[in-house]
Structures are given as C-alpha cells and as structure tokens.
C-alpha positions in Angstrom: 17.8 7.0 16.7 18.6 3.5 14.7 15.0 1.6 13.9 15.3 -2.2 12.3 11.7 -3.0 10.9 10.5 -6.1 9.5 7.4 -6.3 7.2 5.5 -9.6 6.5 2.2 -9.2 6.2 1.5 -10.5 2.6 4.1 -12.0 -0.1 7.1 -9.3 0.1 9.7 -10.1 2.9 11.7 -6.8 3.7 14.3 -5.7 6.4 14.8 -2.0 6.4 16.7 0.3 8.6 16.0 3.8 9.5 18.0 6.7 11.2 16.4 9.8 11.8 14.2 9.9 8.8 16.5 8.6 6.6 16.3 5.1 4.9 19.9 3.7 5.3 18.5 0.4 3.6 15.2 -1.7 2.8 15.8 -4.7 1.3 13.0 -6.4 -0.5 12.2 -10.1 -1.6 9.4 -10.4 -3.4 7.4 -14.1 -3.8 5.3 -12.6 -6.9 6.4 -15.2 -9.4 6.0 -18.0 -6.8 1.9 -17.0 -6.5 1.8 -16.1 -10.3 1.2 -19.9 -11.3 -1.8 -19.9 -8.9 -3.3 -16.6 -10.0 -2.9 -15.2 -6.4 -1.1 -15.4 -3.3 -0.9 -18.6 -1.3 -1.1 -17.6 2.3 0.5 -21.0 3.5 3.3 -20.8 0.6 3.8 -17.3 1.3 4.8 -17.7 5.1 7.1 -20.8 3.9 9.0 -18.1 1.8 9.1 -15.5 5.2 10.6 -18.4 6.8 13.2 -19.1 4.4 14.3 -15.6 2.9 14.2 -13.6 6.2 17.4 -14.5 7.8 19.3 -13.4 4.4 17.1 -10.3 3.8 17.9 -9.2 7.5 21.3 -10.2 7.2 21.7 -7.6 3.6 19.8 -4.8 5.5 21.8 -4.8 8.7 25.0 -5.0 5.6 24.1 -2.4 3.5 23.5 -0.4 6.4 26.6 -1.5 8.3 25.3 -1.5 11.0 26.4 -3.3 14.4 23.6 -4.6 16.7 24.9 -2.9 19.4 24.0 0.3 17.8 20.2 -0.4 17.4 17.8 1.8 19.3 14.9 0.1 18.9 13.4 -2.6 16.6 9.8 -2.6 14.4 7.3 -4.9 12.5 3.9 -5.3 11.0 1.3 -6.4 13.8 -1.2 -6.5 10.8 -3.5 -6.3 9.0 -2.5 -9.4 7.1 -2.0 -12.7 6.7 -1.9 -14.1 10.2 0.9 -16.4 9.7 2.9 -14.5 7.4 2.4 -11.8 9.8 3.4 -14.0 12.7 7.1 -14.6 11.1 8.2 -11.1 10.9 6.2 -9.8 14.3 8.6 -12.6 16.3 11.9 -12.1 14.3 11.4 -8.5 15.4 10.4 -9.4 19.3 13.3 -11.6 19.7 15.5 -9.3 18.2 14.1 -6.7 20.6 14.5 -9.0 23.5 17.6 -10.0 22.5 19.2 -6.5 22.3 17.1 -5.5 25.6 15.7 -2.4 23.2 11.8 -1.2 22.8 10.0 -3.3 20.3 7.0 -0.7 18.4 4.4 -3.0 16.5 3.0 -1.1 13.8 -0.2 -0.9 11.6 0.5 -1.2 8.0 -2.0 1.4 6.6 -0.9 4.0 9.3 2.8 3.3 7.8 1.2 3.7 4.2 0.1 7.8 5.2 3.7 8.2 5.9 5.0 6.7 3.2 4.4 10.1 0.5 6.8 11.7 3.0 9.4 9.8 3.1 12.7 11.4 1.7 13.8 14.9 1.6 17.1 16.6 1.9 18.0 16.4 4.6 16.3 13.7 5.5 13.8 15.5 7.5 13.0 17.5 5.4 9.7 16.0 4.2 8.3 15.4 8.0 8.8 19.1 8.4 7.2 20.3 5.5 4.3 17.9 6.7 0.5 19.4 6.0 -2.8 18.6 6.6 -4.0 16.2 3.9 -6.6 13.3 2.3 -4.6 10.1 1.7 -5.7 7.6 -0.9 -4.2 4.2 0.2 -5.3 1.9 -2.7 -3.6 -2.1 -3.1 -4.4 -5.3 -3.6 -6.5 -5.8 -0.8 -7.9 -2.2 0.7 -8.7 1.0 -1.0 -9.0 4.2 1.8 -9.5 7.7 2.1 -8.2 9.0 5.2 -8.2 12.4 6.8 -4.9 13.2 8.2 -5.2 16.8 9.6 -2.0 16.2 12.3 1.2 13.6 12.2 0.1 10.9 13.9 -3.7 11.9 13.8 -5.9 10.6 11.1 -9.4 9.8 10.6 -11.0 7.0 8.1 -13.2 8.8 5.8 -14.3 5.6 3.4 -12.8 2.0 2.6 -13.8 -0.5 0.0 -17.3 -2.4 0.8 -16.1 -5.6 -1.5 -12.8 -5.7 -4.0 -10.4 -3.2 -3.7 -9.2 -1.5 -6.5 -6.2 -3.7 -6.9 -8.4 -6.8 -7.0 -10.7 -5.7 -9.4 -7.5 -4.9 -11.6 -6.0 -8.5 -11.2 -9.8 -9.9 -11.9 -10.1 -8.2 -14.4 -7.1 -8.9 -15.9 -7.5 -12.5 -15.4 -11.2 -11.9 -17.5 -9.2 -10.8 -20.3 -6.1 -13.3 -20.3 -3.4 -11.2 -18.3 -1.4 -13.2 -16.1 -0.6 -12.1 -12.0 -1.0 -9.0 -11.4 -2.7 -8.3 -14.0 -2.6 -4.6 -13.0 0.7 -3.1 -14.5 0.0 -5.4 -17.8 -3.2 -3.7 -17.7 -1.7 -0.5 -17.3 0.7 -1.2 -19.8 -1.8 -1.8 -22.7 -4.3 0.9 -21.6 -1.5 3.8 -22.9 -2.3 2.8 -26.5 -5.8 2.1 -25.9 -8.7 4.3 -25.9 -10.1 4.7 -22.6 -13.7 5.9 -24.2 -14.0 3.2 -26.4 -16.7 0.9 -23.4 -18.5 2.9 -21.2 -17.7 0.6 -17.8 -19.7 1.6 -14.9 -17.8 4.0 -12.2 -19.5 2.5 -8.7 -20.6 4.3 -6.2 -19.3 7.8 -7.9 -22.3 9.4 -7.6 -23.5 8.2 -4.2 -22.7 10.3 -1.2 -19.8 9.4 1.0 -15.9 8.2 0.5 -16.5 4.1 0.3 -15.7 2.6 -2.7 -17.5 -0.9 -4.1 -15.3 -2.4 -7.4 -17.3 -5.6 -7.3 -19.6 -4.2 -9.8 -17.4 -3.2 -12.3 -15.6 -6.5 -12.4 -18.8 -8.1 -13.1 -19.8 -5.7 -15.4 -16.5 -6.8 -17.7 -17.3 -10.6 -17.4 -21.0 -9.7 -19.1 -19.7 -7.2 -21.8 -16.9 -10.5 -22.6 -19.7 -13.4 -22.4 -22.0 -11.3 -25.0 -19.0 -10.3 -27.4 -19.2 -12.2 -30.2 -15.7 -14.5 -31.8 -12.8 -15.3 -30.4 -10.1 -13.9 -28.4 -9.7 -10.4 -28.9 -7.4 -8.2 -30.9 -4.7 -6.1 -29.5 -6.0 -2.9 -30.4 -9.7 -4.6 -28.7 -7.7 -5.9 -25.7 -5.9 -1.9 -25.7 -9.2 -0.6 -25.8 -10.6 -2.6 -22.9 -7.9 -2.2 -20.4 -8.0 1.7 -21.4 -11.7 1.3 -20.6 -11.2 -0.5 -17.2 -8.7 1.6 -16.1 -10.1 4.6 -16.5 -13.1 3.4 -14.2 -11.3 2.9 -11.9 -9.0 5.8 -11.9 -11.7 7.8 -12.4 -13.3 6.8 -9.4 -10.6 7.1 -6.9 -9.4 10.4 -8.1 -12.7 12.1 -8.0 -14.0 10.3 -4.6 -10.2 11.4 -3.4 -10.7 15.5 -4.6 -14.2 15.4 -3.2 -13.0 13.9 -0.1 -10.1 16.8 -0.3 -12.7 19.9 -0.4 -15.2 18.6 2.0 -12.5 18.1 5.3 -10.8 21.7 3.1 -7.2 20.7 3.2 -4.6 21.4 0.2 -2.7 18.3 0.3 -3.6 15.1 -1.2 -1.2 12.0 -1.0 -1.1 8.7 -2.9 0.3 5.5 -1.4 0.3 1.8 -1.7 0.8 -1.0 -4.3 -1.7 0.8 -7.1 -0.2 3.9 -6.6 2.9 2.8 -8.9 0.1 3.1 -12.4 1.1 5.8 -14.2 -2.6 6.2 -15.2 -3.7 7.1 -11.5 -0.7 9.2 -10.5 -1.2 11.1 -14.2 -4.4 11.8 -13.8 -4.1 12.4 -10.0 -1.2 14.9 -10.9 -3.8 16.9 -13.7 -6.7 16.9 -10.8 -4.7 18.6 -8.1 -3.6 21.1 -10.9 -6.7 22.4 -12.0 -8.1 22.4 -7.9 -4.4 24.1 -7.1 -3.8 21.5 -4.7 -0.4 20.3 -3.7 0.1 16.1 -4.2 2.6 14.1 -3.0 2.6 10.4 -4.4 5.1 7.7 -2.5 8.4 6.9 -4.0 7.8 3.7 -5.9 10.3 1.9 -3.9 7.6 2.8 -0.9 4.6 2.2 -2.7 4.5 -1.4 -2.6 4.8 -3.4 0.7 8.2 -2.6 2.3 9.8 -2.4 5.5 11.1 1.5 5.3 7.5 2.7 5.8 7.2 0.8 8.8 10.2 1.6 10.2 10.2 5.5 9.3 6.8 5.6 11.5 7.9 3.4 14.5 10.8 6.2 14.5 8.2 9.0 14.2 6.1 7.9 17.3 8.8 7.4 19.8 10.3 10.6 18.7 7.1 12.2 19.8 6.5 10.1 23.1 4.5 7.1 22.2 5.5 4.4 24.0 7.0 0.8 23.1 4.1 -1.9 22.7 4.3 -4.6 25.0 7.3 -7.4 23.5 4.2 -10.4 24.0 2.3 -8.5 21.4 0.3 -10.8 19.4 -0.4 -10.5 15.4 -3.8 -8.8 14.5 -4.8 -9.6 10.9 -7.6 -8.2 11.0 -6.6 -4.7 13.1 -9.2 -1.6 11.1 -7.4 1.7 10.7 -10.1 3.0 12.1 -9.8 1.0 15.3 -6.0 2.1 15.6 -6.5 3.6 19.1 -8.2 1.1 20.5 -6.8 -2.6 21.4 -6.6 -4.8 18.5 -9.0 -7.9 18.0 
C-alpha cells in the first residue's frame, strides 16, 4: 500500500509518502522564521505560506519518492486539531487528490499520529509495529501536553492534558521573560547545559496533586515575579545559564515524573515520547535515566518525527486501513478543535 499525507495544521507544511511502514519521503517547510518577528505564529500568515509552498513541497515528495500517481493507494491529511484555515489547505489538497485519483481519502487526528510516531522505523520497515507494546505516551508541543494510555494499536485512552499552557508555551514565555527570541525552547535548552538547574527553586505544578493533568501557567508566572523583584540590569550569562537550568528542570521534572507515575498506575513497561518538546535533550536525558532505574523500556520519536510532519500521519492512515478501518467520507470538514479523547465519536 502507497499512502500520500499532507499536514497543515500549524506553521510546518509537509508532504510525505509512506509504503508499508516505510517512509519513502517527508518533505518539510517550516514558516518558523516568518512567525519569529511576531513572537508566535500568525494563523492568517501561516495559511498564506500553506498556500504558497504546498504545490512545491508535494511536488519534492511525490520526486524523491518517484512515485507516479497512478500508483497511489490511498491519500491522508490532518482533519485537526489546528488552525482551522491552515488545516483547511492541506485537508482539500488531500480530498482532491483523493477524488482526483478515485482512491480512499483517511482524515487523521494529529495526536493519534503523534502515539505512532516513537514507532516509526525499524528494519525492515515493520519491524517497529511488530515489536509494538503496551505503553504511556507523553505527547508534549507547543500547544498540548498528554498522557495517554495506549494498551492496543489503535486503542488508547487520555489519562491527563494541560489545564492552561502547555509545556512548550510555558518554554517560549518564558524564554520571551528572559530575552530569548522564537522558540525560545531549544535556546533555552541550549543555555540550561551549562547552568545549574538548582540554582532557583521554580515551582513544579500540580506534581503532587493526584491525577495526570498538567497546569504550566503557574510556573511561567512564577518567573516573571522572581525577574520583577531581581535587582539591576539584564542578567549575566552564567545568571541567564542558571535560570534556564532552573526552568527547565521544572518542567522536565514534571512531565517525567507525572509520565512514570502514569506508567505504574495503568502497569505497562513501555513509555514513549513524541512531539515538538520531545527534541530537548534535557527531557529525553532525564526520561532515558528514569526508565533505567524503573527498568522500563522508552522509545522517543526520531527527531525528524518529533516535530509536526506529514510521515506520522501518513504511517497511521496506512496502519488503520491495513487493519479494516474504513475511508472517511471525501466531504470531511476540518475540526480544529477535534479532543483525543473524543476520537471515536464525530468531531465538533
């Protein structure tokens, strides 16, 4: 089976095509230093760029794929959630494609394609959906942190979510507290390995509290306070390493323990690691030395997969016709604001 999936759904425009499990291309175009000058993505400049770069980053997928229309199976996209008219442009380049080729079009929710995305890979490229097991999956971006139970492919079950930022948006806020530019995560990230992540004693929200929902509001707030009382000017580099040390390490600390707790209590030895904050080598470090000590296998998403990319999507439309699922209906209409959670029932 050939899949061609589209992803739009934020501010990366990507084509990728999949054949039996194995990525064949996924081609990329990302608007981040377009948004950078505004300190955030523009939704309305965002679907301009869809608009413009999606005929040539199709055109480079179906290339390096060399692949023929004719021998597409089936064709995918990003129904949501997202942003409704960045969602819109990939969503109807897929349909008419669909239509076009008279093939099944399979509309796909991007944190479902995020549990995947860990197993993507393996030699041969099956590999990984065979060695699948039952695991807790930390999704964790710009925009949504998760813990999800995934006990079965294609089965899962949303144990918490973020009540206000995420975990990527309390890094970029942050980061914007302390003078970083957009994102402000990897800087931060960057600065935090010579820093001492001791050195301010940030709060970790919600760590103690039972349940698996996350609240990073708190923490962000928490920084703006500890800058408005600190006295003189800008701060040092070893003051500004210190503080993203600091950060970071409240927030790692919090998702990793939330995500081993969450591990124990539904008694599965997998965890996984996806999405756009699961490229800081902080997390995946100290994810990596948690599993160790509970013995507990971990499987983190390529970085190529981590981010918001159309291989994920693609890999998963493939996944749930090879198991029976039916094609969604080719008038589908974007849902930006489709819950995991609600993933079985029709989207609002």
């Amino acid at each position: 089976m050939v899949v061609v999936a589209f992803e739009t759904s934020c501010d990366e425009t990507s084509v990728a095509v999949v054949r039996e499990g194995r990525v064949l291309a996924n081609v990329v175009s990302s608007q981040i230093r377009l948004h950078a000058d505004y300190g955030g993505v523009v939704p309305e400049l965002a679907t301009r760029e869809h608009l413009r770069n999606l005929p040539h980053v199709a055109r480079r997928a179906l290339e390096a794929a060399a692949l023929a229309p004719a021998a597409v199976d089936a064709v995918a996209a990003t129904r949501g959630p997202g942003l409704p008219n960045a969602l819109m442009i990939g969503l109807r380049a897929a349909q008419g494609m669909a239509f076009a080729l008279g093939k099944p079009f399979v509309a796909i929710h991007h944190h479902e394609a995020h549990l995947y995305s860990p197993w993507i890979g393996g030699t041969p490229p099956r590999a990984a959906f065979d060695a699948f097991e039952p695991n807790v999956s930390l999704i964790v971006s710009g925009g949504h942190t998760l813990l999800v139970h995934v006990p079965r492919l294609l089965e899962h079950r949303v144990l918490g979510s973020t009540l206000d930022d995420a975990a990527g948006e309390c890094f970029d806020k942050t980061g914007k507290l302390l003078g970083l530019g957009y994102p402000a995560g990897p800087e931060i990230d960057r600065l935090a390995r010579a820093g001492n992540p001791r050195a301010h004693a940030f709060p970790r929200p919600m760590l103690q509290e039972p349940g698996y929902d996350f609240s990073f509001s708190g923490l962000k707030t928490s920084v703006r306070y500890f800058l408005e009382k600190r006295p003189g000017g800008a701060p040092t580099t070893a003051e500004l390493q210190d503080l993203c040390a600091s950060v970071q390490a409240a927030i790692v600390e919090t998702l990793v323990e939330k995500t081993l707790r969450a591990a124990a209590a539904c008694h599965v030895r997998c965890v996984t690691a996806s999405g756009g904050v699961s490229c800081n080598q902080g997390l995946r470090e100290a994810l990596a030395r948690a599993c160790r000590r509970r013995g507990l296998g971990l499987r983190l998403a390529n970085a190529a997969f981590c981010t918001d990319n159309a291989a994920m999507i693609g890999v998963l439309a493939e996944l749930k016709l090879a198991r029976g699922q039916p094609p969604s209906p080719l008038d589908s209409d974007v849902a930006p604001n489709w819950a995991l959670e609600d993933l079985a029932a029709p989207a609002q």
